[in-house]
C-alpha positions as CSV (number, residue, x, y, z in Angstrom):
1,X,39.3,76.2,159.8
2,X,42.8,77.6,159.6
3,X,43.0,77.4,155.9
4,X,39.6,80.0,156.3
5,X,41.3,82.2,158.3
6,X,44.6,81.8,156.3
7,X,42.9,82.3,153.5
8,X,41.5,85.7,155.2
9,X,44.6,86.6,156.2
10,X,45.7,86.4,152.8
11,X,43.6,89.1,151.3
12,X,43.7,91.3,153.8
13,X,47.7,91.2,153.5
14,X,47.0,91.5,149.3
15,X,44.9,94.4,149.4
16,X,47.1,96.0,152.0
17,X,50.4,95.3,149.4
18,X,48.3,96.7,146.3
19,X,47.3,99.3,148.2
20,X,50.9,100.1,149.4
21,X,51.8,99.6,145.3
22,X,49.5,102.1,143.7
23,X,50.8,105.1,146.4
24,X,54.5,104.2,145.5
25,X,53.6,103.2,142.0
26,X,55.6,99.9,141.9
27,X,58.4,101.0,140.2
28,X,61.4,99.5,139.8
29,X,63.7,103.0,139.6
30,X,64.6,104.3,143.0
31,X,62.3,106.9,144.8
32,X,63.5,109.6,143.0
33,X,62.6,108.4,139.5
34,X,66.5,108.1,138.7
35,X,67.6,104.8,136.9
36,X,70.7,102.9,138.9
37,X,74.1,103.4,137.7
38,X,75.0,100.9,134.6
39,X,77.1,97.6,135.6
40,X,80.6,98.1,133.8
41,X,81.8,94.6,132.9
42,X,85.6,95.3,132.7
43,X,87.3,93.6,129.7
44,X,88.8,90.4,129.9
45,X,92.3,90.3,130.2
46,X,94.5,89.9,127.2
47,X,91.7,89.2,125.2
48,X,92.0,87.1,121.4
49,X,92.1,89.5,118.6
50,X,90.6,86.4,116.0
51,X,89.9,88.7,113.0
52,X,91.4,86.9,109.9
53,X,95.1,88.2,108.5
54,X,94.5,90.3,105.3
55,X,96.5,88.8,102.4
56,X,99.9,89.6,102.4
57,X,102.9,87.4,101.4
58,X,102.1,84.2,103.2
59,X,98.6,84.8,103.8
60,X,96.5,83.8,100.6
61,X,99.8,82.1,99.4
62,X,101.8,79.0,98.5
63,X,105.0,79.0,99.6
64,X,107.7,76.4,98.9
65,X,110.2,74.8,101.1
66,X,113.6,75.4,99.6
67,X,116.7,73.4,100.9
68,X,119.4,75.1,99.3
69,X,121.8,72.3,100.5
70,X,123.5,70.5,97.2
71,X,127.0,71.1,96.6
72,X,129.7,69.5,95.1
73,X,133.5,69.0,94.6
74,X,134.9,72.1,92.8
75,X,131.7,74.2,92.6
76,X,133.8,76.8,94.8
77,X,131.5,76.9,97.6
78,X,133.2,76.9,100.7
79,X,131.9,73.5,102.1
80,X,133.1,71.4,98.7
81,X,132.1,68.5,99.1
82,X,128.9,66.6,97.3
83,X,127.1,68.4,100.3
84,X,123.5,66.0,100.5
85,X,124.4,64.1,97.1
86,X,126.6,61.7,99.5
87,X,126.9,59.9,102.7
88,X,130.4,60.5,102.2
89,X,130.5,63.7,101.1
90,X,134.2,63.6,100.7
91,X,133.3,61.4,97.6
92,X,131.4,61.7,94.1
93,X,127.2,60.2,94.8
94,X,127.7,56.8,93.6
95,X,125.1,53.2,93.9
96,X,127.3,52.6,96.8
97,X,127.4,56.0,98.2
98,X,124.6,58.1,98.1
99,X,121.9,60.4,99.6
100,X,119.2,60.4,97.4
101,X,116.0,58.9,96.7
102,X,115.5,60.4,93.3
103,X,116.9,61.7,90.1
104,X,116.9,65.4,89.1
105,X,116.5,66.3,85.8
106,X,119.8,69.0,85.5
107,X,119.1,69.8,81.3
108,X,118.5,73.5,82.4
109,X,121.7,74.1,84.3
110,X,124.6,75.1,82.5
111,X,127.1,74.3,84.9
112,X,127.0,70.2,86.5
113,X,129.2,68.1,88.2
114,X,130.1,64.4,87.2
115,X,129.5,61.9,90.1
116,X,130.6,58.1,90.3
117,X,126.9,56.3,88.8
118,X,126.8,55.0,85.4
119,X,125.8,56.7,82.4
120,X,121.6,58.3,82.3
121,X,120.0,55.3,80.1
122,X,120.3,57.6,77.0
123,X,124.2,57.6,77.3
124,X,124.3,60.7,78.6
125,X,126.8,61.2,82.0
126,X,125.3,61.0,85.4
127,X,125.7,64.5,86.7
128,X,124.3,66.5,89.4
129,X,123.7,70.7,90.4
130,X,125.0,72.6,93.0
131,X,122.8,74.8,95.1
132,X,126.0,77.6,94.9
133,X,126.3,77.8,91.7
134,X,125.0,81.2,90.9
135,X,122.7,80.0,87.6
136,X,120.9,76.9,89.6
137,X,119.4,79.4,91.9
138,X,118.7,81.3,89.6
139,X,117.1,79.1,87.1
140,X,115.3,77.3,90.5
141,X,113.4,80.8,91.7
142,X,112.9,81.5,88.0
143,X,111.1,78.0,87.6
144,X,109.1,79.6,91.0
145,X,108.5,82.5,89.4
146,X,107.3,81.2,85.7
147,X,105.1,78.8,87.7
148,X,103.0,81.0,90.2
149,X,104.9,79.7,93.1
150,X,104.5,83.0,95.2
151,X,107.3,82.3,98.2
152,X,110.4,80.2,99.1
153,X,110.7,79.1,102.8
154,X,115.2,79.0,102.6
155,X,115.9,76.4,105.6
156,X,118.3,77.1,107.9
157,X,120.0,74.8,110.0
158,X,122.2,74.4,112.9
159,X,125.2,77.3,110.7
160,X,127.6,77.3,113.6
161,X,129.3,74.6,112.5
162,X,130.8,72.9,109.6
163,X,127.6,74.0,107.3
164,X,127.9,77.6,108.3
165,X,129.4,79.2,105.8
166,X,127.8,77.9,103.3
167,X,124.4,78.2,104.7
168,X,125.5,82.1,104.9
169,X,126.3,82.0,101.2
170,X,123.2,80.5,100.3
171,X,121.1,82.9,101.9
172,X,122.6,85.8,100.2
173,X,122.0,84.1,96.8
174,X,118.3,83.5,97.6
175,X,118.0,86.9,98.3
176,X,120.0,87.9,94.8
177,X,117.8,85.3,92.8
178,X,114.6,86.2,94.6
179,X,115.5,89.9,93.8
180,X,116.3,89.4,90.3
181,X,112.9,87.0,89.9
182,X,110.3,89.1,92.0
183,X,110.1,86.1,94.3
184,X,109.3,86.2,97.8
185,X,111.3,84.4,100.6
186,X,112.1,84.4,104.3
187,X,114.1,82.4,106.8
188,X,113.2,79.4,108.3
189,X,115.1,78.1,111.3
190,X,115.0,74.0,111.5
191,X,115.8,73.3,115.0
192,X,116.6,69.5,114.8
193,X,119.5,68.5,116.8
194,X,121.0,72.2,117.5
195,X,122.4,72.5,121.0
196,X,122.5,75.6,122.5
197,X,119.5,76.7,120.3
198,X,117.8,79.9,121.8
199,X,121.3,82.0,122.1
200,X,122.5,80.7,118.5
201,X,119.6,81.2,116.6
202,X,118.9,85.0,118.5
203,X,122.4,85.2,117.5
204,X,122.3,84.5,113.9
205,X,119.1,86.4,113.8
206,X,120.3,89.7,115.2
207,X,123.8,89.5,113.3
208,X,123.0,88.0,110.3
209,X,120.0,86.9,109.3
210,X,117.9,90.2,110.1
211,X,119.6,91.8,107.6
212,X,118.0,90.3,104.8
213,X,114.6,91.7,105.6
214,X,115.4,95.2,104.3
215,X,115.1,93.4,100.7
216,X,112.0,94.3,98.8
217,X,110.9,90.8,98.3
218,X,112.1,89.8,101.8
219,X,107.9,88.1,103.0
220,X,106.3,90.0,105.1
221,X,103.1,89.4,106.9
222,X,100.7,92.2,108.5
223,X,103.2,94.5,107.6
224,X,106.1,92.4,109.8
225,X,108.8,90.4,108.3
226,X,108.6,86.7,108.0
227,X,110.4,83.9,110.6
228,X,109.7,80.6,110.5
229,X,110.5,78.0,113.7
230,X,110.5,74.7,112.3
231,X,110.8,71.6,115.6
232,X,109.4,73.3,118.7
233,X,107.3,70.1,120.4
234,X,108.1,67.2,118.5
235,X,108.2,64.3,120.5
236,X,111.8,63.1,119.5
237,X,115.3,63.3,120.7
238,X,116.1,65.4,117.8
239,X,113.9,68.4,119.4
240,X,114.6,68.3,123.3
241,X,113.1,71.9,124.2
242,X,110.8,72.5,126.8
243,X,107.9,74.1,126.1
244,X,108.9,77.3,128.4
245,X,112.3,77.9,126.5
246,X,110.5,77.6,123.7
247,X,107.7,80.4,124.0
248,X,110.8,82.3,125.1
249,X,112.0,82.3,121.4
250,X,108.8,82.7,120.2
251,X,108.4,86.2,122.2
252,X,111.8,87.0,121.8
253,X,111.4,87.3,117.7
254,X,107.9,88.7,118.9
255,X,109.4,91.4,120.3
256,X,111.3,91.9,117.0
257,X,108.4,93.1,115.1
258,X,108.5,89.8,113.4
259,X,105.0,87.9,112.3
260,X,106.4,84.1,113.5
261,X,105.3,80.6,111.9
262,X,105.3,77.5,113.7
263,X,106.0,74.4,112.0
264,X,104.8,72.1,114.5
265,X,104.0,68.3,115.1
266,X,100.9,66.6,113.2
267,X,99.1,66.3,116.5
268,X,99.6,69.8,118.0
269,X,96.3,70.1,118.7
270,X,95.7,67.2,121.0
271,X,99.5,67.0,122.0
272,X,99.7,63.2,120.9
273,X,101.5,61.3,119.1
274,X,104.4,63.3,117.1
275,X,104.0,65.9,119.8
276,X,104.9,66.6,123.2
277,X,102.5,67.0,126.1
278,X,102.1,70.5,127.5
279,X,103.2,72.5,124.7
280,X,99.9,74.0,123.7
281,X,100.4,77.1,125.0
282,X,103.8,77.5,123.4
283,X,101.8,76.7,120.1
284,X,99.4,79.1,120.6
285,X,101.9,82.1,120.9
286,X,102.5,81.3,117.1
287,X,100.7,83.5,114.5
288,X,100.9,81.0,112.0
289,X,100.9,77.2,112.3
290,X,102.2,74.6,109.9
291,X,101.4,71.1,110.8
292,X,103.9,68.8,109.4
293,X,102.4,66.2,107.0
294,X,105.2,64.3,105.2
295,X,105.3,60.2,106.1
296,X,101.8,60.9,107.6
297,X,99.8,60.6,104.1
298,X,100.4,58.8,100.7
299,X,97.3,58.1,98.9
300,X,94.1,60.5,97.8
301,X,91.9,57.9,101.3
302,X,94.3,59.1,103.7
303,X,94.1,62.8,102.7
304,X,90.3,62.8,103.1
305,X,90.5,61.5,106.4
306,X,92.9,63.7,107.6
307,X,90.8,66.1,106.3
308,X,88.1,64.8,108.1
309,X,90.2,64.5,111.5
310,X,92.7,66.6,111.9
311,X,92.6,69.9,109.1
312,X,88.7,70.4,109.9
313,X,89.5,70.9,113.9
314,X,92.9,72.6,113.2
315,X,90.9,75.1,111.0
316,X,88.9,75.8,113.9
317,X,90.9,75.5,116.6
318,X,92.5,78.5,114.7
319,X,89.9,80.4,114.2
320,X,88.9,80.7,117.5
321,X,92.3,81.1,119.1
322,X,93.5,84.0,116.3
323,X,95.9,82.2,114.7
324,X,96.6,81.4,110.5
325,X,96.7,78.2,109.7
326,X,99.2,77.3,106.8
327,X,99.4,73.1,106.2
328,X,101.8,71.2,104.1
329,X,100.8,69.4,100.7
330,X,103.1,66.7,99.4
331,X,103.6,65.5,96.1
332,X,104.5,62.5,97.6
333,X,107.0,60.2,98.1
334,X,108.2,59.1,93.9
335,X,109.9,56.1,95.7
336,X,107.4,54.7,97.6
337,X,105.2,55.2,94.5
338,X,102.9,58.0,96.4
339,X,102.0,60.0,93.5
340,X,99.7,58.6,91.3
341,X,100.5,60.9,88.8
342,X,99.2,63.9,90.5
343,X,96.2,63.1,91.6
344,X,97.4,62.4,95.2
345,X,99.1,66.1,95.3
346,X,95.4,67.5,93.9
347,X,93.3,66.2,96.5
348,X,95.4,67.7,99.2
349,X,95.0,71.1,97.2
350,X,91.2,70.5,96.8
351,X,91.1,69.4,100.8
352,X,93.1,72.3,101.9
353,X,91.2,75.1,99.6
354,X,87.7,73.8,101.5
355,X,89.2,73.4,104.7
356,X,89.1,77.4,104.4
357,X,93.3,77.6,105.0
358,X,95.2,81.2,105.2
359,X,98.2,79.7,103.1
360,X,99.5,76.5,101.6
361,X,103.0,75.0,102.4
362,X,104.6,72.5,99.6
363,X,106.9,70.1,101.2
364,X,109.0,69.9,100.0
365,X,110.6,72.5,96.4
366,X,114.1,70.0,96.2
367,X,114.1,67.5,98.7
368,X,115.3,65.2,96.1
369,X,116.5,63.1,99.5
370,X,113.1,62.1,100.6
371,X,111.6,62.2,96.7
372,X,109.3,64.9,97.6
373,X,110.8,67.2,95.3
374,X,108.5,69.4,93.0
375,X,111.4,70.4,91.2
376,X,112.3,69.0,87.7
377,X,113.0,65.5,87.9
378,X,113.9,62.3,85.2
379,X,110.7,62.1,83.9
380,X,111.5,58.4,82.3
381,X,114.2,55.9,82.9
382,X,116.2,57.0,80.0
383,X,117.0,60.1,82.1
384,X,118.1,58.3,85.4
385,X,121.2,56.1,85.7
386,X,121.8,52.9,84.3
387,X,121.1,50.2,87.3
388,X,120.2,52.8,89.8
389,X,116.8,51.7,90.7
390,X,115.6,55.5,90.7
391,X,111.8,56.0,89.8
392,X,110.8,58.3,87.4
393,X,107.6,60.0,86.4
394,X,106.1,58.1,84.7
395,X,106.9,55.2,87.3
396,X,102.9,54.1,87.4
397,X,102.8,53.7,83.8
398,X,101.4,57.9,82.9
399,X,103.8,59.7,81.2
400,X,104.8,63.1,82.8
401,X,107.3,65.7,81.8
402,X,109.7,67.1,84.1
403,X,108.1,70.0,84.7
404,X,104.8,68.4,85.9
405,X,105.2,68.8,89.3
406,X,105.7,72.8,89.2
407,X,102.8,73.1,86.4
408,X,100.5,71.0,89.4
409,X,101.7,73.5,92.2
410,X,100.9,76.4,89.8
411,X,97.3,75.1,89.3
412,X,96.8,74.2,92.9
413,X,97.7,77.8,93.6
414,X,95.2,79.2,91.3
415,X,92.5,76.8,93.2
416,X,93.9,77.6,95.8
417,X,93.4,81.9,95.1
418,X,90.2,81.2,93.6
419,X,91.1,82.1,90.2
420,X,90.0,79.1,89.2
421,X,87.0,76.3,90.2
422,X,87.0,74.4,93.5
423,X,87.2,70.9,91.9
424,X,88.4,67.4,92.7
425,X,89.2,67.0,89.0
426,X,93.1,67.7,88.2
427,X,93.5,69.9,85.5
428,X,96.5,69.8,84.7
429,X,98.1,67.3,81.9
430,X,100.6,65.1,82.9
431,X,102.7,65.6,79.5
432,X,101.4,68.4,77.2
């Protein structure tokens, strides 16, 4: 019985609400027919500005990393001493005292310097370049230039002590060859082991090193010069910054007017590993990051899986957070017999051109220490000392000329730009 009279109720209290609807007509304006006021949804704060850098001289480039840091007894430079040749740098490289995993090939410099090893295997003496010699820059960013390399990345360490004045001199003869070979360069500070870092290097930037970015072919990037931070986060005693004085630095050359690349940890991303915990903001604050890759690869497996892993997600991670992502390739470590005549070094090209990178960063242009050197290099034992041990080229058996290395970076590039096919196949020929 009281669902009858509920149900009475009901449609008594329904006709009395359609009744009430069709007089005021339902509407969902107010009663005077005007519409509400529109809800403003203020902006976020500081919001990410992701659009893509335009090309420019990083952006849609390779750039090389270029030491700069050979010297030698008597080549005038005001370190003399076989500067990175030697442990003891107060005596000639020997098999007893040296600094170097592999052999240069020096045939196109006219000036060279006679060390303590043996004899090449072709009788000829066992001499080494200096970086200060005016014609081995200049024949080194011509070999960049004749190659399609588009950029040289000068390191520069620690130059307030010992090193300093020769890392001053180098920099002003990068600028000279770069000049001369329509080059482009800029500076990149490696922070390893430098106390006293954040006042130093703002020093050296602000009285020295600034200067060089009113040269013509001094890199610039969204119409700002070029400065590269090489350490910040690295999970090492070598690179004890916090994170806070490092986004200090960052901001500081920020507020320079300067477009500022990070070279950072393999693990940024998840702060693991070769990285220190809490420094993603700090990476972040970079417009450019540069993972580091060498000793983390060494065969064509372990590239696709880092692919896989770690350049996929970085490439995104960018993308969404506005930043350009620039990672190393390697040729590989000639000693630990990495290369596999090229094809190691093409896969990383082929990985990185997919991956949808803004540049490519070749670890390293002379690093003849580590053997990751692109630059020309004994190509067969009859080129490196007699007894030395030193690999050559054609270590696996292929025969490569010197050149190889430079002619593979100049076809990656292309890739790389587009100008020629995405392909896993190398094309380029080990010894024309």
């Amino acid at each position: 019985m009281s669902k009858n009279k509920f149900g009475a109720l009901s449609l008594i209290t329904l006709l009395a609400i359609v009744s009430s609807c069709s007089i005021s007509s339902c509407s969902k304006k107010s009663a005077d027919n005007n519409p509400p006021p529109p809800v403003v949804v203020p902006p976020p704060k500081n919001p990410i500005d992701i659009t893509p850098s335009p090309p420019g001289d990083v952006v849609g480039k390779v750039v090389v990393g270029y030491q700069g840091w050979f010297a030698a007894i008597g080549d005038g430079s005001p370190i003399d001493r076989f500067w990175h040749w030697s442990n003891i740098w107060e005596k000639p490289p020997s098999p007893t005292n040296t600094a170097i995993y592999a052999w240069p090939d020096v045939r196109d410099y006219t000036t060279t310097f006679k060390t303590d090893y043996p004899n090449l295997n072709n009788g000829s003496e066992a001499r080494v370049f200096s970086s200060y010699t005016d014609q081995t820059v200049d024949v080194q960013f011509k070999w960049m230039k004749d190659y399609g390399i588009d950029g040289a990345a000068l390191q520069r360490f620690n130059p307030s002590g010992l090193e300093g004045p020769v890392r001053d001199a180098m920099a002003a003869k990068v600028k000279i060859a770069a000049e001369k070979n329509g080059v482009k360069f800029y500076i990149m500070y490696d922070v390893s082991g430098w106390t006293n870092m954040a006042t130093e290097m703002e020093a050296d930037w602000t009285n020295k090193m600034s200067a060089l970015t009113a040269s013509p072919v001094y890199a610039k990037q969204n119409g700002k010069p070029v400065v590269c931070i090489w350490g910040f986060g690295f999970n090492d005693d070598n690179h004890n910054f916090s994170a806070a004085a490092c986004l200090d630095v960052i901001n500081w050359f920020k507020s320079k007017g300067c477009y500022v690349i990070g070279g950072v940890p393999t693990h940024w991303r998840k702060e693991e590993s070769d990285s220190r915990a809490g420094f993603l903001n700090t990476y972040k604050a970079f417009d450019m990051l540069s993972p580091w890759m060498v000793g983390r690869i060494g065969n064509v497996i372990e590239s696709d899986n880092f692919y896989n892993t770690i350049n996929v997600p970085d490439q995104a991670f960018c993308n969404a957070n506005g930043i350009d992502y620039q990672p190393c390739v390697l040729p590989g470590d000639l000693g630990a017999h990495q290369r596999a005549h090229g094809d190691f070094m093409w896969r990383q090209f082929y990985n990185m051109k997919r991956v949808g990178a803004q540049g490519i960063y070749i670890s390293m242009f002379d690093e003849y220490n580590e053997s990751n050197q692109i630059a020309k290099t004994a190509e067969t034992q009859a080129f490196v000392p007699a007894g030395s041990n030193f690999k050559s080229l054609d270590e696996d058996g292929t025969a490569c000329s010197a050149d190889y290395y430079l002619r593979l970076t100049g076809d990656g590039g292309k890739m790389f730009k587009g100008t020629i096919a995405l392909t896993t196949v190398r094309p380029t020929v080990p010894k024309p």
